[in-house]
C-alpha positions in Angstrom: -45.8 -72.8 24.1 -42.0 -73.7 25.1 -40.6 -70.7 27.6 -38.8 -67.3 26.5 -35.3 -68.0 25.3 -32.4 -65.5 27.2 -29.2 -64.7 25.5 -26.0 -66.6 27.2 -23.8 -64.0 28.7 -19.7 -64.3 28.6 -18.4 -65.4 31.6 -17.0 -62.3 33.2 -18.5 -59.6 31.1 -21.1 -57.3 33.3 -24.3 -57.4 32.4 -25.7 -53.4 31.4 -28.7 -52.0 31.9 -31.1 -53.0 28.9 -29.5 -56.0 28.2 -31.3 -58.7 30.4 -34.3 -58.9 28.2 -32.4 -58.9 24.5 -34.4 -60.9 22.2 -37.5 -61.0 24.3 -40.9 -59.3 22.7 -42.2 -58.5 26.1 -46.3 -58.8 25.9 -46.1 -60.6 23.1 -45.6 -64.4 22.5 -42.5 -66.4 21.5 -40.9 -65.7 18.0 -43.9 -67.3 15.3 -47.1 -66.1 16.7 -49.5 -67.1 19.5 -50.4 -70.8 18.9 -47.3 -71.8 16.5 -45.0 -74.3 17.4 -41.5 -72.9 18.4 -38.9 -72.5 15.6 -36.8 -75.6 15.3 -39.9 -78.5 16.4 -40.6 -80.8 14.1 -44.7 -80.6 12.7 -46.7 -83.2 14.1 -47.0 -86.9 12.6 -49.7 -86.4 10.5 -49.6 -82.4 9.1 -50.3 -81.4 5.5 -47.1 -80.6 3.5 -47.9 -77.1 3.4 -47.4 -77.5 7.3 -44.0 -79.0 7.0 -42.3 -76.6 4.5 -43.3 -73.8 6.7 -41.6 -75.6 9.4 -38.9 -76.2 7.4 -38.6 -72.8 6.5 -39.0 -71.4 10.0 -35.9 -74.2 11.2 -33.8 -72.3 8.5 -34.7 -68.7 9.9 -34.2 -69.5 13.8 -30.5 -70.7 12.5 -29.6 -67.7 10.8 -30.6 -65.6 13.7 -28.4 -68.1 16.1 -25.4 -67.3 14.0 -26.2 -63.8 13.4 -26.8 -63.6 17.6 -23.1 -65.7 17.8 -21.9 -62.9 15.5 -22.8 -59.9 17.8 -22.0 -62.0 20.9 -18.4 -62.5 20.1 -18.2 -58.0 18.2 -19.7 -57.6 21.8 -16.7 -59.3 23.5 -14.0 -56.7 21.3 -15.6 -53.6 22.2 -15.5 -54.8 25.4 -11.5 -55.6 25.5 -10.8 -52.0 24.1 -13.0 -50.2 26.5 -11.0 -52.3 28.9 -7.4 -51.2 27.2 -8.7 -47.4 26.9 -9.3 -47.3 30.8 -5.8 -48.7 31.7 -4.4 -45.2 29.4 -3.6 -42.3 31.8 -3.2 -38.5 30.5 -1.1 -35.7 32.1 -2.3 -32.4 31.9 -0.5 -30.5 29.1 1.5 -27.2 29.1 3.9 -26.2 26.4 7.8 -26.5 28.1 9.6 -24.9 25.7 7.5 -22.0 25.3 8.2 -19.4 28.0 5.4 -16.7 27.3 1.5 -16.2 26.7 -1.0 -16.8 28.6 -2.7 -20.4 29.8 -4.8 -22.3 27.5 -8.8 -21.4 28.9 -9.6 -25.2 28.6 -8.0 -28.0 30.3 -5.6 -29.9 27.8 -4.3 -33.3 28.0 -1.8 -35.3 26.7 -1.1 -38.7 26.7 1.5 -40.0 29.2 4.1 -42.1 26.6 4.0 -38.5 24.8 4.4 -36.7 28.0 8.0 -38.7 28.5 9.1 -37.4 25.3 10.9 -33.9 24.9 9.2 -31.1 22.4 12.3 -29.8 20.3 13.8 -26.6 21.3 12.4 -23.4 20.0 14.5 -21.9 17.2 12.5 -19.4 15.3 12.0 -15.8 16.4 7.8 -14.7 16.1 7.9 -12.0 14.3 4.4 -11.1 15.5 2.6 -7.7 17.3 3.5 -7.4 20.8 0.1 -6.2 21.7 -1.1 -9.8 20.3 0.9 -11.8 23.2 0.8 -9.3 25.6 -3.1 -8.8 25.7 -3.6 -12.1 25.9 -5.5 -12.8 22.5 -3.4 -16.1 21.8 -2.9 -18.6 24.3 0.6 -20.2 24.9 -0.8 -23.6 23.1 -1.8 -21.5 20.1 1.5 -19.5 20.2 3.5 -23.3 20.4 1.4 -24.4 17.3 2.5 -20.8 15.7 6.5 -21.1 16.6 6.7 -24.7 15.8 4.8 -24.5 12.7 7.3 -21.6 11.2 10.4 -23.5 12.7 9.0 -26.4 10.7 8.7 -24.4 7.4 12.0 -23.3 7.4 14.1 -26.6 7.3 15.9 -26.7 3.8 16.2 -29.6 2.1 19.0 -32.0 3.4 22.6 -30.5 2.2 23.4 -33.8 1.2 20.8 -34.7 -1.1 19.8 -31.6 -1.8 20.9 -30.7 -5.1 19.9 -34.2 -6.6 16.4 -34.0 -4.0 15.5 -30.4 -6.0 16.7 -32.1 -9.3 14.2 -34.9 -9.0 11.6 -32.5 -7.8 12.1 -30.1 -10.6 12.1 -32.8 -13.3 8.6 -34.4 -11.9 6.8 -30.8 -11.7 7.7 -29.4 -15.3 3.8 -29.7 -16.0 3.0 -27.8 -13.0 5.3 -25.5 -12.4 3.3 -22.7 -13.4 0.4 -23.1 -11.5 2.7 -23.8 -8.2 4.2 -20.0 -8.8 0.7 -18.9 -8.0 -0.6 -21.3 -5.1 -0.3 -19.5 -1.9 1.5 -22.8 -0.8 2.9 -24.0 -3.7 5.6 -21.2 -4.4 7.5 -21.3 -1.7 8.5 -24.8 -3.2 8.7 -23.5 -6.2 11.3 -20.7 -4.4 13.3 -23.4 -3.1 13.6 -25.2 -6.0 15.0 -21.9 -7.5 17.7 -22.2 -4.9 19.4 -25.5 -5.3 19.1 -26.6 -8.9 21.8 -25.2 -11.1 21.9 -22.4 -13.6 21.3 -25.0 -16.6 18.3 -26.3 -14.8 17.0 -22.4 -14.0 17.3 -22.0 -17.7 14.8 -25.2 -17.6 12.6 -24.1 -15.7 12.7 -20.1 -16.1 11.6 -21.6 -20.5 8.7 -23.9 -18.8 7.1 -21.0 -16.9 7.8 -17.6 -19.4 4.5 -18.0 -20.7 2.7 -17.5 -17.3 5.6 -15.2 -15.9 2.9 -12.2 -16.5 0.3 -13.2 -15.1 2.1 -14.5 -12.6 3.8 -11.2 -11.8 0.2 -9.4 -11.3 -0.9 -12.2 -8.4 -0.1 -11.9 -5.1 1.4 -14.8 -4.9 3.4 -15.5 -7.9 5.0 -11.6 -7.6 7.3 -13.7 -5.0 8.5 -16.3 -7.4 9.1 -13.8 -10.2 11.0 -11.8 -7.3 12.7 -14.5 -6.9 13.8 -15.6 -10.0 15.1 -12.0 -10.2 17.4 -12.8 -7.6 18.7 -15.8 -8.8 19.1 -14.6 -12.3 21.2 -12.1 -10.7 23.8 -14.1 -9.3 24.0 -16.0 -12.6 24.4 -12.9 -14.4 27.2 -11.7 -12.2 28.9 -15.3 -12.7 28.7 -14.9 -16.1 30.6 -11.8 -16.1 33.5 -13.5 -14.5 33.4 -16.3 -16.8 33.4 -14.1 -19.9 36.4 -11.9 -18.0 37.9 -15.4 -17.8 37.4 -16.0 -21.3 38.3 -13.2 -22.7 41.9 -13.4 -21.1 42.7 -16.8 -21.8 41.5 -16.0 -25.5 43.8 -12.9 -25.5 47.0 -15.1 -24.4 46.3 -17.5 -27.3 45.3 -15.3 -30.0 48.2 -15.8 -32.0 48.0 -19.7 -31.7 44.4 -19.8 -33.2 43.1 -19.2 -36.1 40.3 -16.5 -37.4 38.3 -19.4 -37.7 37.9 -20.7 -34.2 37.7 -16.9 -33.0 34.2 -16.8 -34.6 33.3 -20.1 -33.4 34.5 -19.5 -29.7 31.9 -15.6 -30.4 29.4 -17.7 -31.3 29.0 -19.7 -28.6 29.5 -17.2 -26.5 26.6 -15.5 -28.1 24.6 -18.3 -27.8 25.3 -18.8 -24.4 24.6 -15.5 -23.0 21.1 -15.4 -25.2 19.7 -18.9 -23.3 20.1 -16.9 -20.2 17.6 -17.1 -17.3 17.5 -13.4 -17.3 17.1 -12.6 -21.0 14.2 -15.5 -21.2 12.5 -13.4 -18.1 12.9 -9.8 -19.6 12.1 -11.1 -22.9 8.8 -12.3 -21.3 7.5 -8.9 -19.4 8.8 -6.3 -22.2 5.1 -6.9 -24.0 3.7 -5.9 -20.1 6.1 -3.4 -18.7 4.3 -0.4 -18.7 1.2 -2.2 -17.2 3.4 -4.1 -14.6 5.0 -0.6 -13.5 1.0 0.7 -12.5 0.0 -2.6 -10.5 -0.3 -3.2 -7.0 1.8 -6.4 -7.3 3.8 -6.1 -10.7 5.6 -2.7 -9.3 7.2 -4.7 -6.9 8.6 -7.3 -9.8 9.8 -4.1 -11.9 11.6 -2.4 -9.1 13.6 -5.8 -8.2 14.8 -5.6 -11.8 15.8 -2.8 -11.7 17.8 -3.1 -8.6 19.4 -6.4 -9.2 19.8 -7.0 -12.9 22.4 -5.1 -15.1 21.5 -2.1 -17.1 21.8 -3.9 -20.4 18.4 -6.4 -19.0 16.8 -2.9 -17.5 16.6 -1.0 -20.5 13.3 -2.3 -21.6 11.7 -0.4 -18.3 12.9 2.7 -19.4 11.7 2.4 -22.3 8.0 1.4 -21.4 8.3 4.1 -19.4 9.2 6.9 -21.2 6.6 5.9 -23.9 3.9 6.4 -21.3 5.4 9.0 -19.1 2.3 10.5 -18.0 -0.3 7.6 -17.2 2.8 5.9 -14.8 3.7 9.3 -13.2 -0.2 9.7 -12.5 -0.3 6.4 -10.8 0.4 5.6 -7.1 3.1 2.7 -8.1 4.1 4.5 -10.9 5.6 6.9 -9.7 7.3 4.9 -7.5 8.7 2.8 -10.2 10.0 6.2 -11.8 11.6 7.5 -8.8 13.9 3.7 -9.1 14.8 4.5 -12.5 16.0 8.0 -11.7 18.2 6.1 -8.7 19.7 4.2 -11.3 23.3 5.0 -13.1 23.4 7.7 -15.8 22.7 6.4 -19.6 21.4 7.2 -22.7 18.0 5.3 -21.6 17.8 7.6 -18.1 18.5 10.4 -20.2 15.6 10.0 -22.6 13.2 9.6 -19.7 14.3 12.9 -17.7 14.0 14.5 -20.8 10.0 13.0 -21.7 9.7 13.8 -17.8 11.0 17.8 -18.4 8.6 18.0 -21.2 5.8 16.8 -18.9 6.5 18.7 -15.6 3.7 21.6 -16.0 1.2 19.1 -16.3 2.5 16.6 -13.6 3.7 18.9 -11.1 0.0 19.7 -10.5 -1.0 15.8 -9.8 -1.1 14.3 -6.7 1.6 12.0 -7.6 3.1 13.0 -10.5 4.3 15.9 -8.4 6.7 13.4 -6.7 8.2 12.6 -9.8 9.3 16.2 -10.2 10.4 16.9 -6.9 12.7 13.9 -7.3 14.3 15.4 -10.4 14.7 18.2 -9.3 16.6 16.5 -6.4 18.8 13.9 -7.8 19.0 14.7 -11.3 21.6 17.5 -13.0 21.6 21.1 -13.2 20.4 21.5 -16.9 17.5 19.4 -16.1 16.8 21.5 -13.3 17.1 24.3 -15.0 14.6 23.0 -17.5 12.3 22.6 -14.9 12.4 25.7 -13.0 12.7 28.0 -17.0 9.2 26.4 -17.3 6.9 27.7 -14.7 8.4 31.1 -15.0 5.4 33.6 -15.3 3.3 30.9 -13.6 4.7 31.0 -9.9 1.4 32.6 -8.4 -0.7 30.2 -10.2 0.9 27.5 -9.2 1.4 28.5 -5.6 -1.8 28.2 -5.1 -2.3 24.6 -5.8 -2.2 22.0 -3.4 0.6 19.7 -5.4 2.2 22.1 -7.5 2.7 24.5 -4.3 5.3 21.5 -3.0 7.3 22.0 -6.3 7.4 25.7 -6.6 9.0 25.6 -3.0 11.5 23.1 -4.8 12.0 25.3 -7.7 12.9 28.4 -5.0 15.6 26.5 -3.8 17.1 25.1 -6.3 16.8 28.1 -9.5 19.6 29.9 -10.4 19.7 33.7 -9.0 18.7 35.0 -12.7 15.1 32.9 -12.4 14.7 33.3 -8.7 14.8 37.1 -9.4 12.2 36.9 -11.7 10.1 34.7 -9.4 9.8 37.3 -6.3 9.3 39.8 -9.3 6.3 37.6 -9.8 5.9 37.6 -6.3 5.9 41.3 -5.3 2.6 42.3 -6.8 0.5 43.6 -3.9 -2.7 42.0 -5.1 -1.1 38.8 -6.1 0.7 38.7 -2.6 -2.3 39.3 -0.7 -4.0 36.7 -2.4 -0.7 34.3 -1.2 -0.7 35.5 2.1 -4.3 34.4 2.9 -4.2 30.8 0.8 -3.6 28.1 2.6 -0.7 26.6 0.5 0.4 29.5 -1.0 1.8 31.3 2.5 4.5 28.4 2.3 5.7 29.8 -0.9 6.3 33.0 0.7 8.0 31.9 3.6 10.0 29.9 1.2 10.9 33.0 -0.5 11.6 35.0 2.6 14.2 31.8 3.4 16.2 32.1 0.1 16.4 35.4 -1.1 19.3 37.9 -0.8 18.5 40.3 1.9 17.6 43.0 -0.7 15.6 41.1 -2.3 13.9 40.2 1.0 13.7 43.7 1.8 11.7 44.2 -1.5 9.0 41.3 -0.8 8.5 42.5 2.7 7.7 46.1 1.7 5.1 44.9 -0.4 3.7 42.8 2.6 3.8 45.2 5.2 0.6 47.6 4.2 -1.3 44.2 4.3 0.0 43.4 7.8 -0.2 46.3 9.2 -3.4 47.4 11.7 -4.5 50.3 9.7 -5.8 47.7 6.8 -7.7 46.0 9.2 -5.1 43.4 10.7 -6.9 40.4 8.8 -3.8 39.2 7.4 -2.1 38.8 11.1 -4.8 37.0 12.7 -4.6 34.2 10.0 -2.6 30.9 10.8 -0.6 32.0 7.7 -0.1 35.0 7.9 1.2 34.6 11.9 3.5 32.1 9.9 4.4 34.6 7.6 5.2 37.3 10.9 7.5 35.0 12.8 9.3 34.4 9.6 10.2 38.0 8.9 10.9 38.5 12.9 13.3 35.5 12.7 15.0 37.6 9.7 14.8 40.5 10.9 15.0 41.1 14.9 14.0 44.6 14.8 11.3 44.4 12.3 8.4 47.1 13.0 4.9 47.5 11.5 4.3 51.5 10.2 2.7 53.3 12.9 3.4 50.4 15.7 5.9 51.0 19.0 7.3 48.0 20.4 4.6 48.3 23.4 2.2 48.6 20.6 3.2 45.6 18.7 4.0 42.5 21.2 6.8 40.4 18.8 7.5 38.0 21.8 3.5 36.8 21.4 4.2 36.7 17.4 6.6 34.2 18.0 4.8 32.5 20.7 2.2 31.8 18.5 5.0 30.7 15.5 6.6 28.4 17.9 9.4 30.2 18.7 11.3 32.2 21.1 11.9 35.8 20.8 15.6 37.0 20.4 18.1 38.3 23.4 20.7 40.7 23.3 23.1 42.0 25.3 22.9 45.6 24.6 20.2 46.9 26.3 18.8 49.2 23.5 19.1 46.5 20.8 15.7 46.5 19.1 14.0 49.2 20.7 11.7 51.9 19.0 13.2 55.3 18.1 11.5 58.1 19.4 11.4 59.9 16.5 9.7 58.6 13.6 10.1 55.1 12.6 8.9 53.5 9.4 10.0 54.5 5.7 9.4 58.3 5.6 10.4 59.1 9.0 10.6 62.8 10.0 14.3 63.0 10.4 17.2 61.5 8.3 19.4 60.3 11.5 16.5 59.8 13.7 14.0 57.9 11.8 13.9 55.5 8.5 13.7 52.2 8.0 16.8 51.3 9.7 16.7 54.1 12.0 19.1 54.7 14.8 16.7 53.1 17.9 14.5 51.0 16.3 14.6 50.4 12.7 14.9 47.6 10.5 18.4 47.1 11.4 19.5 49.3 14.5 22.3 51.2 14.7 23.0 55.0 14.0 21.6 56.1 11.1 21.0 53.0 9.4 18.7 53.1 6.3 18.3 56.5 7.5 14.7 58.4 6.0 13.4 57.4 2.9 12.1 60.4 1.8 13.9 62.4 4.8 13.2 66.2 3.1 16.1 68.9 3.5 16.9 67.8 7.3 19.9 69.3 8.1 20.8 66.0 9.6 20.7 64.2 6.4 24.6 63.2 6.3 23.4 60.3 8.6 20.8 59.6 6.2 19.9 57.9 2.7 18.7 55.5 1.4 21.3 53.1 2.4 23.4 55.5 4.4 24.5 55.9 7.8 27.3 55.4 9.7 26.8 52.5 12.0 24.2 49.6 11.8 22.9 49.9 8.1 22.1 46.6 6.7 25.2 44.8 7.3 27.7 47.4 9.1 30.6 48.1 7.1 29.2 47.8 4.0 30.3 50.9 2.5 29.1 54.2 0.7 25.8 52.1 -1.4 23.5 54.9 -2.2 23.4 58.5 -1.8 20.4 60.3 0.5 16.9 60.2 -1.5 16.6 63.5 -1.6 20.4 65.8 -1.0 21.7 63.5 2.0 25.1 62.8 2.1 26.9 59.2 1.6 26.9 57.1 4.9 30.4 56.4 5.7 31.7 53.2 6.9 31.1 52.2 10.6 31.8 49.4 12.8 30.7 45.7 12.4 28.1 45.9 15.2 24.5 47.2 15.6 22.1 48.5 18.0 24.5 51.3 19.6 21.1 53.1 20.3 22.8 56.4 20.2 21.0 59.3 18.8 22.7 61.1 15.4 23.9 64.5 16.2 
């Protein structure tokens, strides 16, 4: 048996561990088998033919694995030259230069040194991101670089140069996939620039390829953008347009005479012809099918309320439409509504007309929904007095009903400010039932109805609605009313009113008003006088004792102080009864001055006229 063979190392190249005994079956004999000649001897003189071809066939197999071995040998050597190149590269730690907050990258970054030499371009774009994101630290100044540079990147435009013949080429090539690249969440930003830079002709182009998908479209997240968009656009053709035609028309106008009938109705026609291949008339003519379910989707609102706040009224008027025909399923809806309250923004015509009517005819049943309420309230805000007055005629005999609703208790409030004094008189007739105002008082939305009242009625008329409260305020029925968060509400409105205001039975000692507006949030009234607002020592209340004394509006303490004021209500033949009556007295009645109003109840004489001021505190004589 000849010796193991060893592999020929390159001169130079280390030798590794594992690689001195390549090739060598260690415990085992040479290649061919204990006994066998070596691959590559010749047989001996003498051996069989059977011998020699299996010689010959092991020659042939010890020179493939020599070339195969040549083969590695020389791989071997390559590796070895670019482990040699990557050792002689040196790396610089990294940190971003340009970017001058965050916190540090947790793991050690490198970069390699050629890059290192080379400036990062300045930072351009503002992050428009959460503050608490940077300044808690849950981005790292390498991921906020990656952010800023990413955005800068997205907004360069397309080269002013070749831009317009760049979005040409682009927009010509994608005519087959235009449509889907409205909807790619990558895709229509492209398909936004495009819009941009090609000309109207070639919006016209493209606005025909895609008005198939424009609905669909409109109802994806993604595509609502590009339909926004070519809103936008169709916009400032439209308003080009207009100053063409003006241009037109006046040039026509100067050569009238010259041409013939003939060429008028040619010049029409084309004019006719151009204004129908519009980008906005292909669009509208594409989402009038769809306009009523646009106006109630999450993303197709959106689409709507662009038209109607870009486009002219003429390309608008199919939303009004829609709309009106389904008045009540769009008012229901959360975007609905919303789209509703844009078409009431818009200019007064025949179209905005229809639907403030179809919404008047409607309001009893949508001033009770949770958003069709809005719709209402926004009428009766921006829109004219006859529809207002439409509005308000209808829930007359339904006030306390409606009061009581969560929705419909906004709109009542609406209706009390903005009635005319014929139907708010009938309202707080409603309203001045005892049973029906108890029940007010104590419901949780229907206390802001009667505060609302107590804000806009005359001061009779406030007079009237506080009568009616005041048994169910007062401590004899049981205080229950008071003690209620509306019904303290209710107090420290009619306090605010009315400084002097007193409970029946009650002294001021008794009855704390500075802790009644405490607990209303506000501040008790000052005066200078020092008797202003005090309790009369005689009587108090409606039937007080004595004409002068006593009353409502007594002379030390009544509804409004002064002397004699609303005097006793039913005073009885006092002899002091010429400072009495029902709206008598001579100084500090309701409003001071006012004149002779009513005779005494019962015999007293006609208050005479006294001096603008109140709370004199003086006794009658």
């Amino acid at each position: 048996d000849s010796p193991p063979r060893r592999w020929p190392w390159p001169v130079g190249r280390p030798r590794r561990a594992g690689r001195a005994g390549r090739g060598v079956r260690r415990g085992r004999g040479p290649p061919g088998g204990l006994g066998s000649p070596p691959p590559g001897v010749p047989p001996p003189v003498g051996a069989s033919p059977a011998a020699a071809a299996a010689a010959a066939a092991a020659a042939a197999a010890a020179a493939g694995q020599d070339a195969a071995k040549d083969n590695q040998q020389k791989k071997n050597s390559e590796d070895d030259g670019i482990e040699e190149a990557e050792d002689e590269i040196q790396y610089k730690p990294y940190r971003p230069s340009k970017l001058k907050f965050g916190r540090d990258h947790p793991d050690p970054v490198v970069e390699n040194a050629s890059l290192a030499a080379v400036e990062p371009p300045d930072i351009t774009y503002q992050l428009a991101m959460p503050a608490h994101v940077i300044h808690e630290g849950r981005l790292s100044n390498l991921q906020l670089e990656a952010i800023v540079y990413g955005c800068q990147r997205h907004l360069i435009d397309l080269p002013k140069e070749d831009g317009p013949s760049a979005a040409t080429a682009i927009l010509n090539e994608g005519l087959t996939f235009w449509a889907e690249a409205m909807v790619d969440p990558f895709g229509n930003y492209l398909f936004q620039k495009i819009l941009e830079r090609i000309t109207p002709e070639e919006r016209v182009t493209l606005v025909s390829s895609v008005s198939t998908r424009l609905v669909n479209a409109s109802l994806n997240l993604h595509g609502t953008r590009s339909v926004q968009k070519i809103v936008e656009v169709c916009a400032i053709d439209e308003e080009d347009r207009e100053d063409s035609d003006d241009d037109e028309e006046d040039s026509s106008e100067s050569k009238s005479e010259a041409k013939s009938e003939d060429s008028d109705s040619k010049s029409a026609g084309k004019k006719k012809k151009k204004k129908k291949d519009s980008a906005a008339k292909i669009l509208t003519d594409a989402l009038r099918p769809s306009a009523a379910r646009l106006c109630i989707d999450s993303h197709g609102n959106h689409a709507i309320q662009r038209i109607l706040l870009k486009l002219p009224y003429q390309r608008t008027q199919f939303i009004f439409d829609a709309v009106a025909a389904s008045v009540e399923d769009v008012a229901r809806h959360r975007h609905g509504c919303c789209v509703i309250q844009r078409c009431l923004d818009s200019r007064h015509s025949a179209a905005r007309s229809h639907l403030v009517d179809r919404i008047v005819e409607k309001s009893l049943e949508l001033m009770q929904d949770a958003y069709g309420n809005y719709v209402v309230q926004y009428v009766l805000d921006v829109c004219g007095d006859d529809e207002v007055h439409a509005i308000c005629e209808s829930v007359v005999g339904k006030v306390c009903v409606l009061a009581v609703q969560k929705f419909s208790s906004n709109v009542m409030e609406k209706c009390l400010e903005r009635c005319t004094d014929r139907v708010r008189e009938e309202y707080l007739n409603e309203l001045n039932d005892s049973d029906r105002l108890r029940e007010l008082m104590m419901d949780p939305f229907g206390n802001y109805v009667v505060q609302r009242a107590l804000s806009v009625s005359t001061h009779a008329q406030a007079i009237r609605l506080v009568e009616t409260m005041k048994p169910h305020l007062s401590t004899s029925s049981g205080g229950g009313i008071r003690n209620t968060a509306g019904g303290r509400r209710i107090l420290g409105k009619i306090c605010r009113r009315f400084p002097n205001f007193q409970l029946e039975g009650e002294t001021f000692e008794d009855y704390d008003l500075n802790q009644v507006l405490a607990r209303s949030g506000h501040h008790a009234p000052t005066s200078s006088n020092p008797h202003h607002g005090r309790g009369g020592p005689r009587g108090g209340g409606w039937d007080g004792p004595r004409g002068g004394g006593g009353g409502y509006d007594s002379g030390r303490g009544g509804y409004d102080s002064g002397r004699g004021g609303y005097g006793g209500y039913n005073s009885g033949p006092s002899p002091n009864l010429h400072h009495g009556g029902h709206r008598g007295g001579g100084r500090g009645r309701y409003r001071p001055g006012y004149g002779n109003h009513n005779p005494g109840m019962n015999g007293g004489g006609n208050g005479g006229d006294g001096p603008p001021r109140l709370g004199d505190g003086a006794r009658p004589p």
